[in-house]
N, C-alpha and C positions, 0 to 999 in steps of 0.2 A: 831326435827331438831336442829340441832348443832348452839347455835348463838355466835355472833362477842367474846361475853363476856367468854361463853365456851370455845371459839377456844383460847383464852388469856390462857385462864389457864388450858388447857390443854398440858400433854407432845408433842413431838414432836422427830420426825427421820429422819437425812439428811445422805446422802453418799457423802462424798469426797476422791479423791486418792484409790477408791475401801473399804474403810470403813466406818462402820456405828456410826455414832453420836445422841446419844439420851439426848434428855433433859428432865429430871422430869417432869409429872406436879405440879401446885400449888396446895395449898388445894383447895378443890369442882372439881380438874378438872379429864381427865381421863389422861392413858397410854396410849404413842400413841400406832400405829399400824402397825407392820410388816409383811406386804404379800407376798409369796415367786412366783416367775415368771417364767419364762421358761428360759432354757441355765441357770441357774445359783443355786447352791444349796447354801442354808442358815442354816448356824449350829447356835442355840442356847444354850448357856450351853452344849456344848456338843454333844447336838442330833439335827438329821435334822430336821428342819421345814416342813412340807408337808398342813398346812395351816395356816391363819390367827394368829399371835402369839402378846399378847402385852407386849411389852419390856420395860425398864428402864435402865439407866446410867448405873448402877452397874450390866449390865448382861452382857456375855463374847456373843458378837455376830463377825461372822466370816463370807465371802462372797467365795465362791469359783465358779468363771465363770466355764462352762463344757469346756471339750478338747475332739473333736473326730481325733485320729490318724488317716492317710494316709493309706488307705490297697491297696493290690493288688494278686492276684491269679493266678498264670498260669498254664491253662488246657490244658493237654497235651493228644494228640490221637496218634495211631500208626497205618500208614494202614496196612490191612490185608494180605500183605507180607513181613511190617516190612520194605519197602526198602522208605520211607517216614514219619516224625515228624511234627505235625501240632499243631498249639500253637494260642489259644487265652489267651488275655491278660485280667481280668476283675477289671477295678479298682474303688477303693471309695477314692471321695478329703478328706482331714483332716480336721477340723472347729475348729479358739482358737476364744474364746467370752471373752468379759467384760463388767464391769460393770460400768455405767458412774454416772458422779456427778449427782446428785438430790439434790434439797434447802428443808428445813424444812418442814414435813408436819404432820398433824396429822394421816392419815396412808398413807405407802408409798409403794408403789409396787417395788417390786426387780427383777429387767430386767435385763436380759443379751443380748448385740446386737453383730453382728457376728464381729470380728477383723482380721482375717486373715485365707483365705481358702489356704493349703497347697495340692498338688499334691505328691504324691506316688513319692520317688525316685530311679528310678529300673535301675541296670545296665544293661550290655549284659551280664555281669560277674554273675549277681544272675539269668539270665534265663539257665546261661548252667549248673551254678549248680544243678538248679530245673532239667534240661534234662537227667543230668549224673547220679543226682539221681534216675532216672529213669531208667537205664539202654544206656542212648541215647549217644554213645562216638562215632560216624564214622560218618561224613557228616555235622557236626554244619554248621550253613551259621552264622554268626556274623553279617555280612551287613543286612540279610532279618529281623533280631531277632533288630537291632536297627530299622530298620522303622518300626517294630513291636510298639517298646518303644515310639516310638515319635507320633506313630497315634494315636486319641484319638475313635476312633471306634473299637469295640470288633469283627474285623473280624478273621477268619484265615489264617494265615500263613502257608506256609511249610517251619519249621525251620533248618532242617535237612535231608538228601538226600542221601540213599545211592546209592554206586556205584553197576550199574546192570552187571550182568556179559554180556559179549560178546559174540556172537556164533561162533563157528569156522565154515570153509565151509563144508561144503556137501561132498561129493563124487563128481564125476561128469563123464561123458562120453563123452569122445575125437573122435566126429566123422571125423577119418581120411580118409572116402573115398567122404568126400565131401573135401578136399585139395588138391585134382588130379588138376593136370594143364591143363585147360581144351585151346581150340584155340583161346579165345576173353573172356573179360570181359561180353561183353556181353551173350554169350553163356553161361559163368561161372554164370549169374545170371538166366536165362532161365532155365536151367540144375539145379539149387539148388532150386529152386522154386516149381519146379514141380518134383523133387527129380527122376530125370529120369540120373541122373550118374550112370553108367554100370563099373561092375567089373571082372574081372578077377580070376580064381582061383588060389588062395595062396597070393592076395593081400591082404594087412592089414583092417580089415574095422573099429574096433574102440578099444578105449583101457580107461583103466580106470585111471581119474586122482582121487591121493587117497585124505580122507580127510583133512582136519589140526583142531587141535584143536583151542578152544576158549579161552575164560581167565574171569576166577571166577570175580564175583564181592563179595560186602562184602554191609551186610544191618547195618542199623544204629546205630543196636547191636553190633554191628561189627563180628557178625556172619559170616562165609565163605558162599557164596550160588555159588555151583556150575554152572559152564556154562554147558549146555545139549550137551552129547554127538553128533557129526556132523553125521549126516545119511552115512550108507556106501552103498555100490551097490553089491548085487548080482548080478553079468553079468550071461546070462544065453543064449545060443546059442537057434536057432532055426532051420530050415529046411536050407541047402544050407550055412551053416556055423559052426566052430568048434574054443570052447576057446582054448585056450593055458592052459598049465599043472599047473599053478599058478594060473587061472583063470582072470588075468588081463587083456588080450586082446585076441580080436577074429578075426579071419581073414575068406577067403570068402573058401567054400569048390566046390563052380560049379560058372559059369559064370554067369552073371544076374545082379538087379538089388538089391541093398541092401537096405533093411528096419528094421528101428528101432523103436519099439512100447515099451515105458516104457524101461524098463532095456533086453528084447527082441532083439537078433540081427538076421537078419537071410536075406537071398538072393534069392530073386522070380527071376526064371527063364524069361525071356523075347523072346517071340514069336513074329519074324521078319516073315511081308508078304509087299513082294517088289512090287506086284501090287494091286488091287483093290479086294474087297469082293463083290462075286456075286456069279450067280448060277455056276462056274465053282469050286470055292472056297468051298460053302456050305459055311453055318452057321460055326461062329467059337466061341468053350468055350476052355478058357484055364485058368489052376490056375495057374496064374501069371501074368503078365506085356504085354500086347500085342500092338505093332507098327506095322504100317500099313501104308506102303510109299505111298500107292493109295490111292483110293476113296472107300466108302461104297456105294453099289449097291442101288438101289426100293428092299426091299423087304426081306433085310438081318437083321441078328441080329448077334452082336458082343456082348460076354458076357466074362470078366476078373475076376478072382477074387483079383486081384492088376488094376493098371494102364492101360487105354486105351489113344494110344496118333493117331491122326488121323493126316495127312501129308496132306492130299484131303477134297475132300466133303463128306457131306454125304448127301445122298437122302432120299427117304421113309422107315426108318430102322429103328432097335432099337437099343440102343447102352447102356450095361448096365456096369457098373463097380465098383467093392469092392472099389477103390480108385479112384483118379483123373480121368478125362475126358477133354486132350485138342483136343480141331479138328481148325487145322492150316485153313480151309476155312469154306467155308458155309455149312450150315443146311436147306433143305428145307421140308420139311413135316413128319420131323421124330423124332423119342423118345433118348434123353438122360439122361442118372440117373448115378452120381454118386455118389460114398458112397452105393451102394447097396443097401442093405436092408435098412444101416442107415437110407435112405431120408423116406424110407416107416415107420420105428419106430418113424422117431421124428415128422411124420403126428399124426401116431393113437395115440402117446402120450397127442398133442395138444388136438386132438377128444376126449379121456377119460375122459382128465383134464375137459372140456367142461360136457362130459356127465356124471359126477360127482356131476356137481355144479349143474345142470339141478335136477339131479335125487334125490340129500339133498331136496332140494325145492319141489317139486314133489309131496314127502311122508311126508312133513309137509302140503301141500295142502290139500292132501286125509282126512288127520287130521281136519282139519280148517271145511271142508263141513263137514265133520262126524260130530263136533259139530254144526255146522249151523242146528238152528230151523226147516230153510226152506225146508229142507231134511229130517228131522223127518219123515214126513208121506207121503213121495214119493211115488208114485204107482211103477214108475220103480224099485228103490231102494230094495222096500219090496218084489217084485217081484224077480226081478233077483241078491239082494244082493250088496255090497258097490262095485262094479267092476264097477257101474254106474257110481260112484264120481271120478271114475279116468279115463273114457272115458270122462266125461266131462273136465276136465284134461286138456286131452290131444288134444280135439277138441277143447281148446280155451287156454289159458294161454302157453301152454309147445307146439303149433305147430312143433317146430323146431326138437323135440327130435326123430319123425321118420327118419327125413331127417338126421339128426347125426348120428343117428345106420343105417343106409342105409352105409353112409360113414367108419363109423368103417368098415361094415363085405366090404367094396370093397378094404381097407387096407390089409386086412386080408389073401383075397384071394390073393393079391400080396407076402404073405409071405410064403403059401401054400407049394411052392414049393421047400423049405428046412426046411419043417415041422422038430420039436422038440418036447419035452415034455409038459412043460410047454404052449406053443403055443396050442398045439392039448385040453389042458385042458380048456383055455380059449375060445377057439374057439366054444367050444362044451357048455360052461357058455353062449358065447353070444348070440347061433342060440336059445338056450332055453328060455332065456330074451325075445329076442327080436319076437320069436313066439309068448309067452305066455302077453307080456307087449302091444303089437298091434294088438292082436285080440279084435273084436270089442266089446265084453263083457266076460270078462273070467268067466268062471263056476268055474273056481281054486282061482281066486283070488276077492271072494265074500266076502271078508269081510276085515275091516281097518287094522288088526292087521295083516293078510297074504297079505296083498300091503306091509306093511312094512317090513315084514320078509323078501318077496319076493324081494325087492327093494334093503334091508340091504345085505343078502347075493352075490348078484352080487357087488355090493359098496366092498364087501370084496375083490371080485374075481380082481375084478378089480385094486384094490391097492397093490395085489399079482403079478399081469401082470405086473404092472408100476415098481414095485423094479425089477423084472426081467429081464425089457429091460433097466434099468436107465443107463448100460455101452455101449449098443446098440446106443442112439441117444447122447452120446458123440465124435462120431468119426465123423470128419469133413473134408473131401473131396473136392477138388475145381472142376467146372466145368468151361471150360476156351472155347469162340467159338468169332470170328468175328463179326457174322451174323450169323440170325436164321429165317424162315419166315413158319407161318402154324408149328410150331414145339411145341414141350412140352420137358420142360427144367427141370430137378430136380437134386436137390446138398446137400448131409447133411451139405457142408459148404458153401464157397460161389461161386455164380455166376457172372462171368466177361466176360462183352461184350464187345470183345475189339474193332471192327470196328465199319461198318455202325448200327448197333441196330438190334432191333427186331422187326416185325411186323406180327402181327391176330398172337400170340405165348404164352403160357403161363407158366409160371416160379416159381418153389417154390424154395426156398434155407434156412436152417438149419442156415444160416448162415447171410452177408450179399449180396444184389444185387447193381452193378456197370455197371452202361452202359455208357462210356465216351468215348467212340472212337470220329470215324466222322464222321458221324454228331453223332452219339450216341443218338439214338430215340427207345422208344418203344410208340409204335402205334397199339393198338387193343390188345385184350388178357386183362392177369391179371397178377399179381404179390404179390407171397405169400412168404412172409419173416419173418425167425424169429430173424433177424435182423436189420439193416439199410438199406433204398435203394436210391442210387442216380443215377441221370441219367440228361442228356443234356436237350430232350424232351420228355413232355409225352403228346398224343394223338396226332390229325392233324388236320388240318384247315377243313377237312371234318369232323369235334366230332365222331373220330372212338370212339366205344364206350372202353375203359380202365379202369383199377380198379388197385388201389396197395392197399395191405394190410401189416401193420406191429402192432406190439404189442406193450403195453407201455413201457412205458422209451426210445421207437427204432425212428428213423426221418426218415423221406421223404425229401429228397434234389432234386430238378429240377432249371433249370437254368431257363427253359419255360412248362408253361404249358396250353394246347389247351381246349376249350371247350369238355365235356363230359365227361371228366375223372372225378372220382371217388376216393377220397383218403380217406380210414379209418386208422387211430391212435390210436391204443389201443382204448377206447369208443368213441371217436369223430368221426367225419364225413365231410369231405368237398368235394362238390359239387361243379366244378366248370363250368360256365356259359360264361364268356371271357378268352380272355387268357390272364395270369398272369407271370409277369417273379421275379426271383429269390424268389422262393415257400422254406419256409424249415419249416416243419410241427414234432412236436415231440408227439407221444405217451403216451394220459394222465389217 
């Protein structure tokens, strides 16, 4: 250990004003000690020190504190249409260090402490240059790119923006036979609603406005990016109508009613009956538009393949219709459908969709027991083969799936009657399904892999039927009646009651269901929507028994609603036991 007397005469080394002072030591004593520290490099003679060195007077020693410069980075992205620059900033602070006095010691440590931390000085002027070097000259924002500078978080900006091009309009079709001047405003809206304006032959019915172009935008490249040509229209005549020689406009070629489907123009004759349908009348089919200033008889059927507008009542009849269905009074014990077939395709739609999801399930069950142990050495099984595991199935888990194929083929048979191709194919997929999948042990389908073949190929058939009708349950039809009582009500679009309501009736609509007259009640029945449904009242002070059905995302609106009724929601359920006012229930 170093004593009082050694430290005498021993050298010594102090730092003042950033330089170093060494003092010899005496005789007997040592050199002091030069230890090199952090932030600060120490040159000896020349060369750096990187440890412990001992120094004397006559040696050339040098201090140099470290200096870290200021950086900074900017990462630049381009989105993948080029019509947007996005810029983060990454920056490093600068560091100057020095070194401070120290008094004499025999060794002494060389320390560097921090003196000044510098921040990065970036303009807006050095971020557009990094941008242009890039290619990025259309859209600079200056404003976003300094709050860019001034935020001290590396997040993204969009520094740059270009301009998107515009689209020009469309084509478009100028229906001018709905601009006739009709006798009242309100007629004019009755009349347009129900698209029941009657034309003339050689009157104008529409004409084509052309389209206009759009206007280019330019991306941040400053590339030109075209605006997308504006859609034009092929006008295209249909039965009871003829374009003009230029193809711009069409006018009406027979007296009737004009209808417009897509770019389609064309004029359904309308079949005027100034009194009542009965047995003097006979049943009446016509393809077109039929008005009927009376009433509908007990017993009759009115079939359109356009518009049915009813002036009277109707009795115990059926009243079927390609398009709309309005009857100006009441309905008492009889069938209305409009939208034809639609209302019948966008049932069996729902039903397939249903016996789809059933039947995935189904044939991963058969799966599940085929591996289940507990089946291994089944007497049944071994016996009559795995057509066991799927009557067990269907006798506990999947009950519902006879009752669904009951319901398809009664679809079915309502479509029968303007059989097709396609329809006759599946028709004949289904009777085969559904003999072979509900008999109470199949000999055919004895084993896991033929449930699934058997299972998989109808799943096919079935998704061939679905793309087939998918244009079928787009067309949406209104069914329009006052009052209904004991009736059955169907609409591929929607159902509107406009008087007193409905009562013991039941209603399916494609669309959505409104019962708001006055009093506007539906009381007994059901209601199947694939829609919204709102209405004043639902049930009665006697719990007639009522049900509404809608799917998710659809609502239940009731102002009042009585004991007994029955409201499903997409998967929910409510059951209601008092009556409740202002009900609005959404679909989850």
């Amino acid at each position: 250990m170093e004593n009082s007397e050694s430290r005498q005469l021993n050298g010594t080394a102090a730092i003042e004003n950033g330089k170093v002072l060494v003092t010899n030591p005496f005789e007997g004593g040592q050199p002091a000690v030069l230890i090199p520290g952090e932030h600060v490099i120490v040159m000896f003679n020349g060369q750096q020190l990187t440890k412990p060195q001992e120094v004397k007077a006559e040696d050339q020693i040098q201090l140099l504190p470290k200096e870290t410069l200021p950086q900074w980075t900017a990462q630049i992205r381009l989105s993948d249409d080029k019509m947007a620059a996005y810029l983060v900033l990454e920056r490093s602070t600068g560091e100057v260090f020095t070194v401070g006095d120290s008094p004499p010691a025999f060794r002494l440590d060389v320390k560097a402490v921090i003196k000044e931390r510098i921040k990065p000085q970036i303009t807006a002027e050095d971020i557009i240059s990094v941008l242009k070097a890039k290619g990025i000259i259309h859209g600079i924002l200056p404003k976003v790119i300094n709050i860019a500078i001034e935020s001290d978080q590396e997040v993204e900006y969009i520094v740059a923006k270009g301009d998107p091009p515009l689209p020009g309009k469309d084509a478009a079709i100028r229906k001018i036979y709905e601009e006739k001047n009709l006798n009242s405003e309100q007629d004019a809206s009755l009349m347009r609603y129900f698209n029941l304006i009657s034309v003339e032959a050689g009157e104008p019915l529409v004409e084509i406005i052309p389209p206009e172009p759009g206007k280019n935008g330019t991306d941040v490249l400053g590339n030109i990016v075209s605006s997308p040509p504006p859609k034009t229209i092929d006008l295209r005549a249909g039965k009871g109508a003829v374009l003009s020689s230029d193809g711009t406009k069409a006018s009406a070629a027979i007296a009737g009613n004009p209808v417009l489907k897509g770019t389609i123009i064309s004029v359904s004759p309308v079949y005027a009956l100034t009194g009542d349908v009965d047995t003097k009348t006979g049943h009446i089919n016509f393809k077109g538009d039929i008005t009927i200033y009376g009433n509908v008889q007990d017993g009759m059927k009115v079939t359109a393949s356009g518009k049915v507008l009813v002036n009277g009542f109707v009795g115990k009849s059926l009243i079927v219709a390609g398009g709309d269905v309005l009857i100006q009074q009441n309905m008492v014990g009889g069938t209305a459908r409009a939208g034809g077939a639609a209302t019948v395709y966008q049932k069996l739609h729902g039903s397939l969709l249903k016996t789809k999801d059933i039947l995935k399930r189904l044939k991963q069950g058969v799966k599940q027991l085929k591996e289940n142990s507990a089946f291994a050495h089944n007497q049944d099984v071994a016996k009559f083969g795995d057509g066991v595991l799927l009557r067990v199935l269907l006798d506990s888990k999947f009950k519902k799936l006879p009752l669904l194929l009951q319901e398809i083929g009664q679809e079915l048979e309502k479509l029968l009657s303007t059989p097709n191709e396609e329809l006759e194919f599946f028709q004949k997929s289904y009777i085969n399904f559904r003999k072979e999948i509900l008999v109470r042990i199949s000999t055919k389908l004895n084993t896991a892999s033929a449930i699934s073949e058997f299972i998989e190929k109808f799943l096919g058939d079935i998704d061939q039927f679905l793309a087939v009708i998918g244009d079928e349950i787009k067309d949406k039809s209104k069914l329009v009646i006052p009052y209904a009582q004991n009736s059955h009500l169907e609409s591929s679009g929607d159902v509107l009651i406009t008087g007193k309501g409905c009562y013991s009736s039941n209603i399916y609509a494609g669309g959505n269901v409104v019962i708001y007259g006055s009093p506007g009640v539906f009381r007994g029945g059901e209601i199947t929507a694939e829609g919204s449904v709102k209405v004043r009242e639902l049930g009665s002070h006697g719990e007639a028994l009522t049900m509404v059905s809608v799917k998710k995302g659809k609502w239940v609106v009731a102002d009042k609603v009585f004991p007994g009724v029955t409201v499903k929601v997409g998967s929910r359920t409510e059951k209601f036991s008092v009556i409740t006012n202002g009900v609005q229930l959404r679909g989850e």
